[in-house]
C-alpha positions as CSV (number, residue, x, y, z in Angstrom):
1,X,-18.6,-16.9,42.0
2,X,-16.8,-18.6,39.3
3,X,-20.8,-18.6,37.6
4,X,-20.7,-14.8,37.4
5,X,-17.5,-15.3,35.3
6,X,-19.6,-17.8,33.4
7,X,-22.4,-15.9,32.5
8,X,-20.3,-12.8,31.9
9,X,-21.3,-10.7,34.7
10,X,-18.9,-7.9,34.5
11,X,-18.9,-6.7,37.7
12,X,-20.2,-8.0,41.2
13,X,-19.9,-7.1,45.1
14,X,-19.9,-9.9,47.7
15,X,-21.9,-8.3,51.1
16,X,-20.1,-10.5,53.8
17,X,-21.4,-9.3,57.4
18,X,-19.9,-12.3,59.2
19,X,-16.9,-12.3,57.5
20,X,-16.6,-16.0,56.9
21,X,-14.4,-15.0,53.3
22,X,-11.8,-13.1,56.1
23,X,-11.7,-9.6,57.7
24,X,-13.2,-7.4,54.9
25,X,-17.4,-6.5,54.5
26,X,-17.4,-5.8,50.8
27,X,-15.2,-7.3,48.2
28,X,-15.7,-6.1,44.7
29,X,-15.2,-8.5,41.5
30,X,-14.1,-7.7,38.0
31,X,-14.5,-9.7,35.4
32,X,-11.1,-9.7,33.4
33,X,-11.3,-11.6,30.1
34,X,-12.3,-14.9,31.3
35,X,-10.6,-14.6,35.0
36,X,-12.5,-13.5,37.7
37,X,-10.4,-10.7,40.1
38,X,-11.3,-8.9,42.9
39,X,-10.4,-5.6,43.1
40,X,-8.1,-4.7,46.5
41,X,-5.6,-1.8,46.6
42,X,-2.2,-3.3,46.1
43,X,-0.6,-1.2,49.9
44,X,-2.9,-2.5,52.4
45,X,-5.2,-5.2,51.3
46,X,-8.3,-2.8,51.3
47,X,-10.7,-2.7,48.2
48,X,-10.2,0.4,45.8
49,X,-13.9,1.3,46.1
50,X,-15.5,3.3,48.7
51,X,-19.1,2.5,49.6
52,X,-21.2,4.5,52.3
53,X,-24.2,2.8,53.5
54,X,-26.7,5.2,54.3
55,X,-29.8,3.5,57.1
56,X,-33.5,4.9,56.1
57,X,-36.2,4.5,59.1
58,X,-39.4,4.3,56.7
């Protein structure tokens, strides 16, 4: 992760199905000047973006 901040990637989201970074799918980065931060609502721990994942049978 800390070679996203590197490169400048502004923002990133980490897919994490097995939950081996703790109890949360997605986590969503920002890059902040040169800090990386992931974005979580400050209340509850949950991340301030809303994602629906939608399943296509093609």
């Amino acid at each position: 992760m800390k070679d996203y901040a590197r490169i400048g990637v502004a923002y990133y989201v980490v897919y994490d199905p097995l939950q081996q970074l703790g109890n949360r799918l997605l986590r969503v980065h920002e890059l902040r000047g040169t800090n990386d931060t992931e974005l979580v609502n400050d209340l509850d721990g949950t991340s301030r973006f809303r994602i629906d994942f939608i399943e296509r049978n093609l």
